[in-house]
C-alpha positions as CSV (number, residue, x, y, z in Angstrom):
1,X,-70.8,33.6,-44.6
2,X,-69.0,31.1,-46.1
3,X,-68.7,27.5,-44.1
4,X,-65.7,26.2,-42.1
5,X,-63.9,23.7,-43.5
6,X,-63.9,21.1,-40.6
7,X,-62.0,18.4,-42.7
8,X,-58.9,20.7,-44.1
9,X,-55.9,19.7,-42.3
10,X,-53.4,22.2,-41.1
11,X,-50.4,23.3,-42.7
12,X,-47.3,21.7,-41.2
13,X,-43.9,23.3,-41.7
14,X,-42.8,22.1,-45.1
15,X,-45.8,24.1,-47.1
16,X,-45.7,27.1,-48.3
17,X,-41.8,27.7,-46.9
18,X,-42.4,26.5,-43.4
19,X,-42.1,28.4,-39.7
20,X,-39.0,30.5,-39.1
21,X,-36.7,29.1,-37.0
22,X,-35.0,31.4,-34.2
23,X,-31.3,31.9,-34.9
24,X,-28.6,29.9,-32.8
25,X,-26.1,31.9,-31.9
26,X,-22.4,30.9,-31.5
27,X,-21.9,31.6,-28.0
28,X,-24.9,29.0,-27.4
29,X,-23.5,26.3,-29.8
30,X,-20.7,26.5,-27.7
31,X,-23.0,26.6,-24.5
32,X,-21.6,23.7,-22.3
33,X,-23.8,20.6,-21.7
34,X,-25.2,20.9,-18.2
35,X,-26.9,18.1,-15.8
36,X,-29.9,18.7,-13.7
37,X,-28.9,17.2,-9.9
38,X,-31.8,14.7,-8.8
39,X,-30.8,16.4,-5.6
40,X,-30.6,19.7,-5.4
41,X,-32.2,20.4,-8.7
42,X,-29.3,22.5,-9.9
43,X,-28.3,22.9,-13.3
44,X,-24.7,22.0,-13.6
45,X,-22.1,21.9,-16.1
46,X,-21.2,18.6,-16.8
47,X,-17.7,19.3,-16.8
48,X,-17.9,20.3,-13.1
49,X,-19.5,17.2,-12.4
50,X,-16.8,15.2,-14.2
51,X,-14.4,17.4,-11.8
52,X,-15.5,16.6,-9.1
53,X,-15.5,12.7,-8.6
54,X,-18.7,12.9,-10.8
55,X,-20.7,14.4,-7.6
56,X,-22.8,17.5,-7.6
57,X,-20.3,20.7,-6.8
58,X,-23.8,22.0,-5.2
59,X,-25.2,19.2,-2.8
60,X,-22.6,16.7,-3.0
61,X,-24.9,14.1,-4.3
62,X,-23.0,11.1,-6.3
63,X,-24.3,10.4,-9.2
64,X,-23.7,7.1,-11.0
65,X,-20.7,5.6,-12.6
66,X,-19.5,3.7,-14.9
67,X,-17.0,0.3,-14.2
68,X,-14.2,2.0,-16.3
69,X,-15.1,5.5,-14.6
70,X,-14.5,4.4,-10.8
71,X,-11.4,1.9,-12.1
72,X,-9.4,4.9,-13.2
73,X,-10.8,6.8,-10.1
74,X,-9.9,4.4,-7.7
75,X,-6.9,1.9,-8.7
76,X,-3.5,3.4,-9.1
77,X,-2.5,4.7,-12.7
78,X,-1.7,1.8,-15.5
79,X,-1.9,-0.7,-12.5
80,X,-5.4,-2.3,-13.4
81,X,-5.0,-6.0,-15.4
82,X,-8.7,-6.8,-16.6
83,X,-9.6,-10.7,-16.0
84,X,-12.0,-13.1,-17.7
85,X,-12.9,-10.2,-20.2
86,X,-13.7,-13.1,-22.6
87,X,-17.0,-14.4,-20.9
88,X,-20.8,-12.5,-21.9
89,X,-23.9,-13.7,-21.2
90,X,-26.0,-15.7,-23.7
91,X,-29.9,-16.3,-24.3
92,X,-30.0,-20.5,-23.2
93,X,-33.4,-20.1,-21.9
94,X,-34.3,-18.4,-25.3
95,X,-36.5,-15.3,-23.0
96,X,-38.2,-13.5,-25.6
97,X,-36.0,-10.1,-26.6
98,X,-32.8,-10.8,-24.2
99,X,-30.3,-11.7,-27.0
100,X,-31.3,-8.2,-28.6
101,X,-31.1,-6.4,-25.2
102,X,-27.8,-8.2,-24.5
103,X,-26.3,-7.3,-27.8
104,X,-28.0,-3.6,-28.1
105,X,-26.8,-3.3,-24.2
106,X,-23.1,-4.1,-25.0
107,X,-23.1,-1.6,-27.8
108,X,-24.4,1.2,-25.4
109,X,-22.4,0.2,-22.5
110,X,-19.3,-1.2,-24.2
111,X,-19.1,-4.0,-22.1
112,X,-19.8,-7.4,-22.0
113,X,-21.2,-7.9,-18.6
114,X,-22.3,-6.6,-16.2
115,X,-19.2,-6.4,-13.7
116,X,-15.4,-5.9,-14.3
117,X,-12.9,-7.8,-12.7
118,X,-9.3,-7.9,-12.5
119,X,-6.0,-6.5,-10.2
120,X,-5.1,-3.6,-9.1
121,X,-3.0,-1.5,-7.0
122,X,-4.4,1.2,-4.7
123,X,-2.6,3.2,-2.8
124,X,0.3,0.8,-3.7
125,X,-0.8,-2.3,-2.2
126,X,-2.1,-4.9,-4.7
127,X,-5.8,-6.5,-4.4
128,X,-8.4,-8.0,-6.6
129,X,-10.9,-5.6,-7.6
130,X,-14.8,-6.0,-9.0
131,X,-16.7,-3.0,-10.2
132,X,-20.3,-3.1,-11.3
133,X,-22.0,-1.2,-14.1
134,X,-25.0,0.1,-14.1
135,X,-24.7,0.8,-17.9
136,X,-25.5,-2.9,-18.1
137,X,-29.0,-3.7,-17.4
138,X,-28.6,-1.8,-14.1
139,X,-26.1,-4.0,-12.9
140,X,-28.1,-6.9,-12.8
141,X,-26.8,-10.7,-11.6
142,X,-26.3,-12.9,-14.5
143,X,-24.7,-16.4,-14.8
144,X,-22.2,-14.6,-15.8
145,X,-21.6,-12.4,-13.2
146,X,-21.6,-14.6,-10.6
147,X,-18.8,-16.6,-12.7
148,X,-16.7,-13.8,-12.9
149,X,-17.1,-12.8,-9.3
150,X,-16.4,-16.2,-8.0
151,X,-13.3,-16.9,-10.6
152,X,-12.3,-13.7,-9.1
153,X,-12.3,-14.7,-5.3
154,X,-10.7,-17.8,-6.5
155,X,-7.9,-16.3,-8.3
156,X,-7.4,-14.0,-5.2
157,X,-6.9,-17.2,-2.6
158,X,-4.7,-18.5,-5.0
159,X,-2.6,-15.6,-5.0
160,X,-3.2,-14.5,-1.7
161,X,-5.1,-11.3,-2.5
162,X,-7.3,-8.8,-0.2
163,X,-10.8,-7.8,-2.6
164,X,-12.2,-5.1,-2.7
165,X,-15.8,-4.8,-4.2
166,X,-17.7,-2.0,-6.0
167,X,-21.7,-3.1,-5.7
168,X,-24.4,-1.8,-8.0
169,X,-27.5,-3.9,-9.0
170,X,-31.1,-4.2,-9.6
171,X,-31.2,-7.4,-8.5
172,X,-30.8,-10.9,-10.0
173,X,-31.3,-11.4,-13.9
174,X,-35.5,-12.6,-14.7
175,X,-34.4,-13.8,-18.2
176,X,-31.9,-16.1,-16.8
177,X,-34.5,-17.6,-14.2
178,X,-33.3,-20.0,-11.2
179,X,-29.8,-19.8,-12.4
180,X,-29.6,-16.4,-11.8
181,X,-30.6,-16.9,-8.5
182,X,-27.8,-20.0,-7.9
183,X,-24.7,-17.1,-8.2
184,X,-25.8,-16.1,-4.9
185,X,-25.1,-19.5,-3.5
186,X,-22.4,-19.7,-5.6
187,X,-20.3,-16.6,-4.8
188,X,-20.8,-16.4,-1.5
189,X,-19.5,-19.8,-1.3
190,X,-16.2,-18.5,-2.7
191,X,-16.4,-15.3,-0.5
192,X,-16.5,-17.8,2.3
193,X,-13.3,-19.5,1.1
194,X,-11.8,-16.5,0.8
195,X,-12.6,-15.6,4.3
196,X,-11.3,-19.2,5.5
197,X,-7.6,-18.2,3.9
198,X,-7.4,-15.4,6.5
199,X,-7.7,-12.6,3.5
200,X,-9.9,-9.2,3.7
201,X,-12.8,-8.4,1.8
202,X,-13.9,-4.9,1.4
203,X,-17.6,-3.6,-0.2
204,X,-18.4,-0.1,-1.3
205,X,-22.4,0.0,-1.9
206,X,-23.1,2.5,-4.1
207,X,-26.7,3.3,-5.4
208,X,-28.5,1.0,-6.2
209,X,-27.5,-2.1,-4.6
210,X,-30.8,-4.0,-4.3
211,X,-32.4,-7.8,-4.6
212,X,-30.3,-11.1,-4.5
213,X,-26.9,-8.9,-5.0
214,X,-27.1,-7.3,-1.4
215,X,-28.5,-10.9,0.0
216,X,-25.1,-12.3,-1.0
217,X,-21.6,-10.5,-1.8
218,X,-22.6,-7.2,-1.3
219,X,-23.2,-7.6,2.0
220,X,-20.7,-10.6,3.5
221,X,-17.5,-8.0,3.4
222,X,-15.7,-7.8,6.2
223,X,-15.7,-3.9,6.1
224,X,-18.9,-2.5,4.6
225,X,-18.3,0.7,3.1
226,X,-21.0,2.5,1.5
227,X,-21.9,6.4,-0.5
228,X,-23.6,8.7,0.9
229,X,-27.5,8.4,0.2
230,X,-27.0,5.3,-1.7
231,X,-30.6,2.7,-1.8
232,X,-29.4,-0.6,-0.4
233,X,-31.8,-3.3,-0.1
234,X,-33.3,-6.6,-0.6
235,X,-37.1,-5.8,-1.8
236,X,-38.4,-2.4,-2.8
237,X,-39.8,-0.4,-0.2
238,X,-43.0,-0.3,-1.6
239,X,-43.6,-4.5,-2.0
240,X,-42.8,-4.1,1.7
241,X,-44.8,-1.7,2.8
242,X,-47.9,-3.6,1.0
243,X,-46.7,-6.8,2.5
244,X,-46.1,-5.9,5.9
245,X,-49.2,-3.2,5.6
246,X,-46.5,-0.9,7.8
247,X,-45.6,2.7,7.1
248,X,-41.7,2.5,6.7
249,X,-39.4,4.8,8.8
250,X,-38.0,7.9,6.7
251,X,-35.1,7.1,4.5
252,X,-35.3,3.0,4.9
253,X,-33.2,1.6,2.8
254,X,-30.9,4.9,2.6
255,X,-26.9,4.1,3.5
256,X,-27.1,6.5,6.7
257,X,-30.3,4.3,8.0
258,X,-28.3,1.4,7.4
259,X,-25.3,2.7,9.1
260,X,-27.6,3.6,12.2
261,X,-28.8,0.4,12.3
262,X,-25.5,-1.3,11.7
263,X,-25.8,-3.0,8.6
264,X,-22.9,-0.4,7.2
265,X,-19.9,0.1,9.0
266,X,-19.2,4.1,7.2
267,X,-20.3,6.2,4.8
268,X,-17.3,7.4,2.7
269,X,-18.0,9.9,0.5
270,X,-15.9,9.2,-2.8
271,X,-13.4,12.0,-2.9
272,X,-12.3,10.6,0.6
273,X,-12.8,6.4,-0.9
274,X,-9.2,5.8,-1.8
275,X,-7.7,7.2,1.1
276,X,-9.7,5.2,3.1
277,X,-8.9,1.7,1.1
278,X,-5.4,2.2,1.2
279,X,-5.6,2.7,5.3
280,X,-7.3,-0.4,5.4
281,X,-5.3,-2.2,3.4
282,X,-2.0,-0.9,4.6
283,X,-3.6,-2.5,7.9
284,X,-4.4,-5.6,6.9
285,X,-1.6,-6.2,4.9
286,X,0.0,-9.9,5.3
């Protein structure tokens, strides 16, 4: 009997004319892409997704958008005018790997920061407007971020303009250390001035809005608005769960918790989220 050869490797595809391939027929070259909803676990066509205000046809769960996506969702058409589009964020602390993540995450995302910030009109009435991306390193709080925000509330007392906010975020930036930190201080110093000129401030969480981002303008609005089932928070559930060595009450940190608890003052799901802006603006308007 002769031995096994223990040592021969195994024929990969190339040799000897390789596997057959099953054919791809045309009908599924022009299958539409589908999503799978973190939900309801439905497969969906992406294009009834993209229908729908980018929520599941099936459960209704919102899934996440882009800055330029919610901008030509919520602001009236052509009436958006982009400001400081000029400032990005730079390596001064020289973190090991963030100038390659900074310029790999602009090519991905196709912006430069992490928020987008300019006027708008919606429902006719005019108003500053900041959108966070989570296309750009989940949203997270930069220097620059907290400029733009704060040149944003600035402009708005200057011109006497409501804001409304669109929050998304991971949390504060590590590779920028402490002054990543400071934008809290320093935004919700100009949200303050805002507030003393008698003008509105409107949030929208949307998920996630986490770490020093809902400790500071996320959650100093006036009106907090928020999506359903969005994660809003300050630490993860699980560091607080090992700290406090509690079990946490089913969906903590979920916008319906916080509404029940009052940290939220509605839950607007988005096909109803520009209707509801333009009421309250229309009310508060000077």
């Amino acid at each position: 009997m002769p031995l096994l050869n223990f040592n021969h490797k195994p024929k990969n595809e190339l040799e000897e004319g390789g596997r057959k391939t099953a054919e791809v027929t045309p009908d599924q070259l022009q299958q539409e892409p589908v999503r799978t909803c973190p939900s309801c676990r439905k497969e969906i066509p992406v294009s009834r997704i993209r229908g729908n205000h980018q929520c599941c046809p099936k459960c209704g769960h919102h899934f996440r958008m882009s800055a330029r996506q919610r901008i030509r969702f919520i602001a009236d058409r052509d009436s958006f005018r982009e400001l400081f589009d000029d400032l990005r964020s730079e390596d001064f602390l020289d973190f090991p790997g963030y100038a390659n993540k900074l310029r790999a995450t602009e090519a991905s995302s196709g912006e430069k920061e992490s928020v987008v910030c300019g006027t708008a009109r919606i429902g006719g009435f005019d108003c500053g407007l900041f959108v966070m991306d989570p296309n750009f390193m989940m949203g997270s709080m930069g220097t620059v971020t907290g400029e733009k925000i704060t040149r944003l509330f600035e402009y708005a007392v200057e011109n006497e303009l409501p804001v409304i906010g669109y929050t998304v975020s991971g949390g504060a930036r590590m590779q920028e250390g402490i002054l990543s930190l400071m934008q809290m201080a320093k935004t919700s110093a100009a949200v303050q001035r805002h507030s003393d000129a008698g003008l509105l401030y409107i949030t929208v969480l949307t998920d996630p809005t986490t770490g020093g981002v809902t400790a500071s303008f996320a959650m100093e609005g006036d009106i907090i608005l928020a999506e359903p089932g969005a994660t809003v928070g300050f630490a993860g559930a699980r560091v607080i769960e090992q700290t406090t060595r509690k079990k946490l009450p089913f969906g903590f940190q979920k916008s319906e918790f916080l509404m029940e608890h009052g940290f939220v003052d509605r839950i607007v799901p988005r096909f109803q989220q520009k209707d509801t802006l333009t009421m309250l603006l229309s009310i508060h308007e000077r």
